[in-house]
C-alpha positions as CSV (number, residue, x, y, z in Angstrom):
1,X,-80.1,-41.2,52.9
2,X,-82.6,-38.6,52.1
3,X,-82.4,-36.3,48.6
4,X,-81.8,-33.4,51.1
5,X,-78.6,-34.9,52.4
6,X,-77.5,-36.1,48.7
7,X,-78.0,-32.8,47.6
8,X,-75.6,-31.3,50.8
9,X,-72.9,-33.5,50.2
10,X,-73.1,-32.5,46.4
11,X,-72.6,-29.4,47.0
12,X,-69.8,-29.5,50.1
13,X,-67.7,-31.8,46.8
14,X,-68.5,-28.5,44.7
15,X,-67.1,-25.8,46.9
16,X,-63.8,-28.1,47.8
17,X,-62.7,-28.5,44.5
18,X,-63.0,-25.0,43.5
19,X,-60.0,-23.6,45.4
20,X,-58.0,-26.6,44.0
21,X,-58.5,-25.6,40.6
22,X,-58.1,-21.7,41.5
23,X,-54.6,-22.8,43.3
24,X,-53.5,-24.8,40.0
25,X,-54.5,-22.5,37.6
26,X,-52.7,-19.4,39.4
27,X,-49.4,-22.0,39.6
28,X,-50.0,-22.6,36.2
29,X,-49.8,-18.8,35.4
30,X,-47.1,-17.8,37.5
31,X,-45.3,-20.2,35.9
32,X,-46.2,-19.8,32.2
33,X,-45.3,-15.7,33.1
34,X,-42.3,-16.9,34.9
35,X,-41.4,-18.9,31.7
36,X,-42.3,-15.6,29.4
37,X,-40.0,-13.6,31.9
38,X,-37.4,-15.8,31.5
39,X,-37.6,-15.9,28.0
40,X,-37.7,-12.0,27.1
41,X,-34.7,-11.7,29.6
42,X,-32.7,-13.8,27.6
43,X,-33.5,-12.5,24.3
44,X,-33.3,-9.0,25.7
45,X,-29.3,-10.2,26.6
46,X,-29.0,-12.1,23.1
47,X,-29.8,-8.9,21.3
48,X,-27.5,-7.1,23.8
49,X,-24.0,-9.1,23.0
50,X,-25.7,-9.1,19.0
51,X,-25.9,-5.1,20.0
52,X,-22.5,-5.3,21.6
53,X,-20.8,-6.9,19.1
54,X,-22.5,-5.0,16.0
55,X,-21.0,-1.7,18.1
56,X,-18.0,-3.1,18.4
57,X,-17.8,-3.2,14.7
58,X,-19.6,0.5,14.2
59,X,-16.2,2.0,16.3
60,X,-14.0,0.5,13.9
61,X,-15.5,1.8,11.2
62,X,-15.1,5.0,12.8
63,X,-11.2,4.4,12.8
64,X,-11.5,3.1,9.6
65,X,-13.1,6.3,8.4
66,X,-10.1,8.5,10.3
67,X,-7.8,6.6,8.7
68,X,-8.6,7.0,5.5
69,X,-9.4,10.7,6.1
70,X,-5.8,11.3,7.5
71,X,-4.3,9.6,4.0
72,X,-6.4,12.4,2.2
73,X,-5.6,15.4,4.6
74,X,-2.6,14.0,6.8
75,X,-2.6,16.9,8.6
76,X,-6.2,17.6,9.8
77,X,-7.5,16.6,13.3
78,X,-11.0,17.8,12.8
79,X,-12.7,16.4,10.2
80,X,-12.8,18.6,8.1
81,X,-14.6,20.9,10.6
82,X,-11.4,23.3,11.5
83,X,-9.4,23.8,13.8
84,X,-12.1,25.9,16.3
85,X,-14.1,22.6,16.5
86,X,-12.3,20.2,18.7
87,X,-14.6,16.9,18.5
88,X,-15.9,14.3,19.3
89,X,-16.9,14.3,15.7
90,X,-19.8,11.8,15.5
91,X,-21.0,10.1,12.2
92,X,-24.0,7.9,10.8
93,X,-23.5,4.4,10.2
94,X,-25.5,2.8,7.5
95,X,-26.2,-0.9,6.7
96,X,-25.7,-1.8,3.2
97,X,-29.7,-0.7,2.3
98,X,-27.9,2.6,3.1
99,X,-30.5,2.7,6.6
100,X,-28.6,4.3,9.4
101,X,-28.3,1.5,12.1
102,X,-25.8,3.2,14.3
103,X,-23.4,5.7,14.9
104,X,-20.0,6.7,16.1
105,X,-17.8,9.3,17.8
106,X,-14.4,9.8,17.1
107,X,-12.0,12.4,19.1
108,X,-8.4,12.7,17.7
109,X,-5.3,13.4,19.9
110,X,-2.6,15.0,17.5
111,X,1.1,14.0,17.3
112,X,2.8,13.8,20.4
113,X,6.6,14.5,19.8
114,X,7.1,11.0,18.4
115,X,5.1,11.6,15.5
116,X,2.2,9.5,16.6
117,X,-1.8,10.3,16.8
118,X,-4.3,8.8,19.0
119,X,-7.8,8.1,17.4
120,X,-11.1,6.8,20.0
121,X,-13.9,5.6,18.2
122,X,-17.1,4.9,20.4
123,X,-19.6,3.2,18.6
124,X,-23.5,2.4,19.1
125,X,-27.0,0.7,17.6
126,X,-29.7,3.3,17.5
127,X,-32.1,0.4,19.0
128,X,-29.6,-0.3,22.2
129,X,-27.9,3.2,22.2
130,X,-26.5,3.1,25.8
131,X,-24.6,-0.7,24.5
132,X,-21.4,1.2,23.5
133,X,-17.8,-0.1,22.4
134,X,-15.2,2.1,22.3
135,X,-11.8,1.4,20.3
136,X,-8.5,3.6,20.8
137,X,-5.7,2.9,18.0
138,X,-2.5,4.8,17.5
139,X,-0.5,5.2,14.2
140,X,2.8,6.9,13.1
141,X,4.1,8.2,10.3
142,X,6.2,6.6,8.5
143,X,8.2,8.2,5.7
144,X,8.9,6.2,2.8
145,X,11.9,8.0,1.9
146,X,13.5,6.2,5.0
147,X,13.7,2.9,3.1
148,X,15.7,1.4,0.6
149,X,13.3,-0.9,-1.1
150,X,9.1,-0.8,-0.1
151,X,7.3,-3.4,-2.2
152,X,3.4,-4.7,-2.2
153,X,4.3,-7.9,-2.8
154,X,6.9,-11.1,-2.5
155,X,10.2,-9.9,-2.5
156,X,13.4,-12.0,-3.3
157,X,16.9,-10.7,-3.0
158,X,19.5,-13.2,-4.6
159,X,23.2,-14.4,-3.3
160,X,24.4,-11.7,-5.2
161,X,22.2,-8.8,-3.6
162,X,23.3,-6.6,-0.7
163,X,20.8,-3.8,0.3
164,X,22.3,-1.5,2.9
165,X,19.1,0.6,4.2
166,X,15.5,-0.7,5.6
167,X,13.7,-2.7,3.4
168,X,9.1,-3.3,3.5
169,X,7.1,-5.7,2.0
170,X,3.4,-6.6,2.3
171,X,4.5,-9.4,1.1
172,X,6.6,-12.6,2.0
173,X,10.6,-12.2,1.7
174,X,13.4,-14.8,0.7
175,X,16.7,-13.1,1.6
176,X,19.7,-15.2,0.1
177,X,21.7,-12.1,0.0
178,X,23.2,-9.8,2.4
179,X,21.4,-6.8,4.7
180,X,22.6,-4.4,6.8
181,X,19.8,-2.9,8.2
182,X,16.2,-4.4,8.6
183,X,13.7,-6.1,6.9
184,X,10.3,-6.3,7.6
185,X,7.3,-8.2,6.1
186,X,3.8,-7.9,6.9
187,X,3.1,-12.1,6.6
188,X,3.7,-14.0,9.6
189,X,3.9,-16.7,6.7
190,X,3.2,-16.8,3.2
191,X,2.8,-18.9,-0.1
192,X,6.3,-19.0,-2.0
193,X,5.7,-19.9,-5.5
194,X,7.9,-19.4,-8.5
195,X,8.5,-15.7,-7.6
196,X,10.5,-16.6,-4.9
197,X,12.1,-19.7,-6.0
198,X,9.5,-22.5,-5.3
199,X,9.2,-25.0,-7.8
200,X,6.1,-26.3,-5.9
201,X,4.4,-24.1,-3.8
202,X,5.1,-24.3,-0.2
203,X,4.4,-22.0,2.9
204,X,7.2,-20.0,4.2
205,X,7.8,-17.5,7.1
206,X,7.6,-14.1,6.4
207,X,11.0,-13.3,6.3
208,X,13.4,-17.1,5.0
209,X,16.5,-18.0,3.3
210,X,20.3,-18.0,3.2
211,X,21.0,-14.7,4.4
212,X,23.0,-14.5,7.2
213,X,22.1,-12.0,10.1
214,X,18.5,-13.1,10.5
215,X,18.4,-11.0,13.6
216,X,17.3,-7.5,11.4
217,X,14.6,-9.6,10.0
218,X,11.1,-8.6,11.5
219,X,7.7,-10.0,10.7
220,X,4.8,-9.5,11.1
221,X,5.0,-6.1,11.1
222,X,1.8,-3.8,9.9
223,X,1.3,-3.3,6.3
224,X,2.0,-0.1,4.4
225,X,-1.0,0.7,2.4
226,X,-0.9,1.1,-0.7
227,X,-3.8,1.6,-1.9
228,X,-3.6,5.5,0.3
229,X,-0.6,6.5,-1.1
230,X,-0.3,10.1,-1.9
231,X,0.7,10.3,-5.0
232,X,-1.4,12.4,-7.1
233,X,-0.7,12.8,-10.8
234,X,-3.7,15.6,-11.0
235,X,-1.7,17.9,-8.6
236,X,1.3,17.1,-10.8
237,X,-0.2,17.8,-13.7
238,X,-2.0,21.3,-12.5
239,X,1.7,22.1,-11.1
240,X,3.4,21.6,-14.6
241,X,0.8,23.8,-16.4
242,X,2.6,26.3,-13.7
243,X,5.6,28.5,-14.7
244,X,7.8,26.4,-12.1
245,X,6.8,23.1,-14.2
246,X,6.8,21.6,-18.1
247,X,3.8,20.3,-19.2
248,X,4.2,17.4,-21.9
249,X,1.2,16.0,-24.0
250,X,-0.1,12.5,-25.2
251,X,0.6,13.0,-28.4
252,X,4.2,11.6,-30.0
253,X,5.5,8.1,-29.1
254,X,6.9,9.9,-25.8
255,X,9.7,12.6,-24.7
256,X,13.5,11.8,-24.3
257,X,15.2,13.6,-21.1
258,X,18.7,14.3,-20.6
259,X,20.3,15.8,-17.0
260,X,23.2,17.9,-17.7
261,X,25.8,18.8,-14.5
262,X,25.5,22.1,-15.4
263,X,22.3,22.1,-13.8
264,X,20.2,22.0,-17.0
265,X,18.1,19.4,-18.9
266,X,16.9,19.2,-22.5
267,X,13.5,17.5,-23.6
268,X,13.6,16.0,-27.3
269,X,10.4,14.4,-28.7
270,X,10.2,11.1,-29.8
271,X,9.2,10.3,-32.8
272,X,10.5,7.0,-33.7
273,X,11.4,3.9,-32.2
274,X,12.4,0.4,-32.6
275,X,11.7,-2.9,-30.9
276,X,13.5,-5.6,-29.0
277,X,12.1,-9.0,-27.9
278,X,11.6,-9.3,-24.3
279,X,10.1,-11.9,-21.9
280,X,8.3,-11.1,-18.5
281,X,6.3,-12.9,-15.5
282,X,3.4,-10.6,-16.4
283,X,3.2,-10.6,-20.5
284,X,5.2,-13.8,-21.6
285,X,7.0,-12.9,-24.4
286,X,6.7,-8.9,-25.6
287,X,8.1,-6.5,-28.1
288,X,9.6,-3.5,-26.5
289,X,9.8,-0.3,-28.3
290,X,12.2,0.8,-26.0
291,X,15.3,2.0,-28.8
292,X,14.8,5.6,-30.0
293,X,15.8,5.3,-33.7
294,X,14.7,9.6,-34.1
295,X,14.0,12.7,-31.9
296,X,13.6,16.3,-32.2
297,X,15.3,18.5,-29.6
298,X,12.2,21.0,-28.2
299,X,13.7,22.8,-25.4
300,X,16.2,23.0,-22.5
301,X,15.4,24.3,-19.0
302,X,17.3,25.1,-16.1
303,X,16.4,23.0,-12.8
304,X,17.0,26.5,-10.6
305,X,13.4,27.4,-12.7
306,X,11.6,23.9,-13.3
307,X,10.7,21.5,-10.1
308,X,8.4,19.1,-12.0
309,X,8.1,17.7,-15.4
310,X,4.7,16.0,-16.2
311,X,4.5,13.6,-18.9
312,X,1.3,12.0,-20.5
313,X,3.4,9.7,-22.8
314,X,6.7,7.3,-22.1
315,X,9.4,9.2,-20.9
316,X,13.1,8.0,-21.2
317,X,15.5,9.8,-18.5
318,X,19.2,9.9,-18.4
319,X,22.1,12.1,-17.7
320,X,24.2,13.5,-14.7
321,X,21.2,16.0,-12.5
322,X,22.3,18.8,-10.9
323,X,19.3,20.1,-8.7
324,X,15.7,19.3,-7.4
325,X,13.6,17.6,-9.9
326,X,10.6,15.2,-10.6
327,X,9.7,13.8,-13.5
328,X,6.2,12.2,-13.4
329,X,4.5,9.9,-16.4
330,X,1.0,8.8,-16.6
331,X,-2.0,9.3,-19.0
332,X,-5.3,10.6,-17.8
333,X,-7.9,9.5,-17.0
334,X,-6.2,7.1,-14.9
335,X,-7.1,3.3,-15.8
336,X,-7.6,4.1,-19.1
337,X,-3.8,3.7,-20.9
338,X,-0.4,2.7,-19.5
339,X,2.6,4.7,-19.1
340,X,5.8,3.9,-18.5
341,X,9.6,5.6,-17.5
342,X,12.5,4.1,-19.3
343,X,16.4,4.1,-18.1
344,X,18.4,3.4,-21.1
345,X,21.3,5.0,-19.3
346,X,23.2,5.9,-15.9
347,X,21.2,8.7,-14.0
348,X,23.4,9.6,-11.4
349,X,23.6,13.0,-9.4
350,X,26.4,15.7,-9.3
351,X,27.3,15.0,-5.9
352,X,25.9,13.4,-2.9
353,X,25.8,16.3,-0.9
354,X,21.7,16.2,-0.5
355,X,21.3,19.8,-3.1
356,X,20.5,17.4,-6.0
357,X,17.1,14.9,-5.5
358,X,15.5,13.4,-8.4
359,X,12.1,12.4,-8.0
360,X,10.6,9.1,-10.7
361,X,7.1,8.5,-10.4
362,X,5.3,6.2,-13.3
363,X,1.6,5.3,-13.4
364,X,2.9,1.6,-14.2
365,X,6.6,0.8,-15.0
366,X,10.0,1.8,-14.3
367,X,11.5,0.0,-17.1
368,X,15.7,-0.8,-17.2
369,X,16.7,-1.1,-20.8
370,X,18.3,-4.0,-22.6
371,X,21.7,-2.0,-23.2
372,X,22.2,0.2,-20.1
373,X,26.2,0.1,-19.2
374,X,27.8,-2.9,-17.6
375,X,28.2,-0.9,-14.5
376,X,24.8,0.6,-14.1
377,X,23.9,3.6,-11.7
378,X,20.7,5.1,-10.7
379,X,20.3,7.4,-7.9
380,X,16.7,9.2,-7.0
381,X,13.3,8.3,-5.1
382,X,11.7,5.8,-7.5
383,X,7.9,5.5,-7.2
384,X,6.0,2.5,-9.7
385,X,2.0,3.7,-8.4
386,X,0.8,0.6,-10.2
387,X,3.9,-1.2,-11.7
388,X,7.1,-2.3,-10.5
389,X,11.0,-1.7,-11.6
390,X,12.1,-4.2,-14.2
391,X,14.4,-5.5,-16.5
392,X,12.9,-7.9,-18.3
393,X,14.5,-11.4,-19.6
394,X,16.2,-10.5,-22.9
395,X,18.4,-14.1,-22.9
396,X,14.5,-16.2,-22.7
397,X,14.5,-19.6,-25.1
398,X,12.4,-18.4,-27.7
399,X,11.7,-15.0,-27.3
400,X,15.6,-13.2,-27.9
401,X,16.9,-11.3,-30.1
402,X,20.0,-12.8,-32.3
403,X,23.2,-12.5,-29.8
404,X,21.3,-11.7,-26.8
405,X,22.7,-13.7,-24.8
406,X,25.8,-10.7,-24.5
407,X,23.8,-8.2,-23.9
408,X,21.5,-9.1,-21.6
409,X,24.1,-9.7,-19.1
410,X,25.4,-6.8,-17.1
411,X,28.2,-6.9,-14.7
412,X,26.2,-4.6,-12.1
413,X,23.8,-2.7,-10.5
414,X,23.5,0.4,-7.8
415,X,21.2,2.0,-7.0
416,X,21.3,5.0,-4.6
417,X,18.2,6.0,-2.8
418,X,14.5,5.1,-2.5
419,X,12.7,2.4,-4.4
420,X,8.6,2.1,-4.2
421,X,7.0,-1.1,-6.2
422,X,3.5,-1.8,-6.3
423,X,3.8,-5.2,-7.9
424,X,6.9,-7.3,-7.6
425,X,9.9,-5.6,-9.1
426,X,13.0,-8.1,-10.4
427,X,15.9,-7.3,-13.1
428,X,17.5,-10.9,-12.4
429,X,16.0,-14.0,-14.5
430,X,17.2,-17.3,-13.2
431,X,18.7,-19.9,-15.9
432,X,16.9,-22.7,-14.3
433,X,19.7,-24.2,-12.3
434,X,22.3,-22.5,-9.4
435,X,21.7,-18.6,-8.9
436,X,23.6,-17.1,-11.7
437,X,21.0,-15.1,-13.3
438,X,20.7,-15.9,-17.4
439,X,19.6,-12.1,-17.8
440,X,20.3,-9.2,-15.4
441,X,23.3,-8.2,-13.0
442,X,25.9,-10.3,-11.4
443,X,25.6,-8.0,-8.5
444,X,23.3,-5.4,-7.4
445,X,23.6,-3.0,-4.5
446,X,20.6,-1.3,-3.2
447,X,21.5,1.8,-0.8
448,X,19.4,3.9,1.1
449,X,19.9,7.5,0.1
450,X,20.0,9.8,3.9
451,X,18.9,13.2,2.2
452,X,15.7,11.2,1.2
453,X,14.3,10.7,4.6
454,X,13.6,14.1,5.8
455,X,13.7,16.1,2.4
456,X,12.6,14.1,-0.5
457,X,12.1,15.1,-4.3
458,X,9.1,17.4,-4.8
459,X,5.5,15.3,-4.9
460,X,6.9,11.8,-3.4
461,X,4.4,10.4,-1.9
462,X,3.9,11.9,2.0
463,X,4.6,10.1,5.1
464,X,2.0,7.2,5.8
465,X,0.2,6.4,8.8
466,X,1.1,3.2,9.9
467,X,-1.1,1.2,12.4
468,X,0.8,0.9,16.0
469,X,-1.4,-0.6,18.8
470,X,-5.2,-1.3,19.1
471,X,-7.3,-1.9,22.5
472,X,-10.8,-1.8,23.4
473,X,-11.6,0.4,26.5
């Protein structure tokens, strides 16, 4: 073979392997950009759902936000805006470096004739804006003044108890007593400890125990928020500096008021008191200044003239009331002291015919005294904003009084009207076997008061939205 043919064939190998290579390497790249495709396709979807899902949190925020609104303003539809601007109302929404990440538009149907509003909430990212999730709740309004009992907490009603009007916790209830209307819990199940009569704690349902027509028992219902309750001891306050109201200071160890059926009420300042020894779940073992050994009469009013009476000391309320009344006790700045309302007495009204309502609303406790009558009434809306309604255990080993043991023992209990507890509120003390208590009532009877529901005492807390159905759109 000659060089000139060596050198042909040479390059005839040459020119046939190029295309190969050309065919492999464009393969290669269509496949590598295939890959690439592939892959930014799929992250472009994970960031979607992330997207997705972050919006779906962004709208309900925005009927968080409506929510809270309507429990500052229950009656505005608009944000705020008025009445001429009828929404969608749309707001940022900031991460927690305070950047604004989203956003979301709310648009508010008002009360249909049921009482109920409608809230939408659409919500977005500003990096996928056309992802959108949109949330439509409804809530009611509930009036407080339609129950008998509304409590934060665990609730337990002994053998002994019969409560003839609706009854609400947030919390779990044992029922051993007797109901006549319903009651409703917000726990599907709960923890019962001590509170409720576990020695060990064990979980319960929401609603348990001995009572007998379990079929009013409800649960889980939605929870009644506390924490937006209306009750606002400013307004109070501004409205007893008012020539309709009676402004009392911080200064003496608190005020004495006495209802007369006449339709008027005097206001003595105390200025002395005395102690008993007291035991509760909260503070162990306590002295009570709760006995007014001295007072100094400063003024009677008529109720016809006088709607509120703000206190920033301990007030002690008694007597037969003959009108429309509240009598409010806490210390500003709230947070910063307690104050308390004390029964040492039967507060009853003149008649039942709905023309007398008698409002109680304490920053912390509404405290039943040691020596209130065997036969003890009360009658009015009852509000403890941060407390709860006690009688505390004046028959406890090691923290009584000489002869307790008489005293502390009352033959009954009624109460007529509306009773609202922040914490858990008990004037029976168990003896540690059976259900007798050792200190407290044989029987109680809690009744729901009628007049209450649609016309309650002057500043109880308004109605309160109350969640009703949820679905995504």
């Amino acid at each position: 073979m000659t060089i000139f043919e060596i050198s042909s064939m040479k390059n005839i190998q040459k020119g046939t392997i190029t295309p190969g290579l050309i065919v492999v390497s464009s393969a290669f790249i269509i496949a590598i950009y295939a890959i690439l495709f592939v892959l930014t396709v799929q992250l472009d979807f994970a960031h979607r759902q992330v997207a997705s899902e972050q919006s779906l949190h962004i709208a309900e925020a925005g009927i968080n936000y409506y929510i809270w609104h309507l429990s500052k303003d229950p009656n505005d539809y608009h944000d705020g805006l008025g009445s001429q601007t009828p929404g969608p109302f749309v707001h940022d929404f900031k991460d927690p470096q305070k950047d604004t990440v989203g956003k979301y538009s709310i648009e508010i149907t008002q009360p249909d004739a049921n009482n109920i509003v409608t809230i939408k909430s659409t919500g977005w990212m500003l990096q996928y804006p056309k992802v959108k999730r949109t949330i439509v709740a409804q809530y009611g309004k509930v009036s407080l003044g339609s129950y008998a009992f509304v409590n934060n907490t665990n609730l337990w009603f002994g053998n002994e108890v019969t409560v003839n009007g609706k009854v609400h916790s947030n919390g779990g209830i044992r029922q051993d007593g007797t109901n006549t209307s319903n009651l409703y819990s917000a726990k599907s199940t709960y923890i019962c400890g001590l509170e409720t009569g576990c020695p060990n704690p064990e979980e319960k349902p929401g609603i348990w125990g001995q009572g007998e027509d379990d079929t009013l028992w409800e649960f889980p219902v939605p929870p009644i928020d506390f924490d937006s309750l209306n009750v606002n001891f400013n307004t109070m306050k501004e409205a007893s500096l008012t020539a309709s109201g009676v402004y009392l200071g911080p200064g003496p160890l608190g005020y004495h008021i006495v209802f007369a059926s006449d339709g008027s009420f005097s206001i003595y300042e105390v200025t002395g008191t005395n102690f008993l020894k007291a035991f509760s779940d909260d503070n162990g073992c306590e002295d009570l200044y709760q006995i007014i050994t001295n007072e100094t009469l400063l003024s009677t009013y008529n109720t016809t003239d006088k709607n509120i009476v703000f206190s920033e000391a301990n007030v002690w309320v008694e007597g037969v009331l003959n009108g429309v009344v509240t009598v409010a006790a806490a210390r500003l700045p709230l947070g910063s002291y307690t104050t308390s309302i004390w029964l040492p007495n039967n507060l009853t009204y003149v008649d039942l015919s709905g023309n007398s309502r008698l409002g109680l609303i304490a920053q912390t406790d509404i405290v039943i005294m040691r020596d209130v009558p065997d036969n003890f009434t009360v009658m009015g809306a009852v509000v403890a904003k941060d407390g709860k309604v006690i009688r505390h255990h004046y028959n406890y080993s090691g923290c009584r009084e000489s002869g307790a043991g008489a005293t502390a023992m009352k033959n009954q209990f009624d109460f007529y009207g509306t009773m609202v507890s922040n914490k858990r509120s008990y004037w029976n003390h168990s003896s540690g076997g059976g259900q007798s208590p050792a200190s407290g009532f044989v029987k109680s009877t809690l009744n729901f008061d009628t007049n209450m529901g649609n016309n309650p005492a002057p500043y109880f807390p308004d109605a309160q939205y109350q969640f009703l159905s949820w679905r995504e759109e």
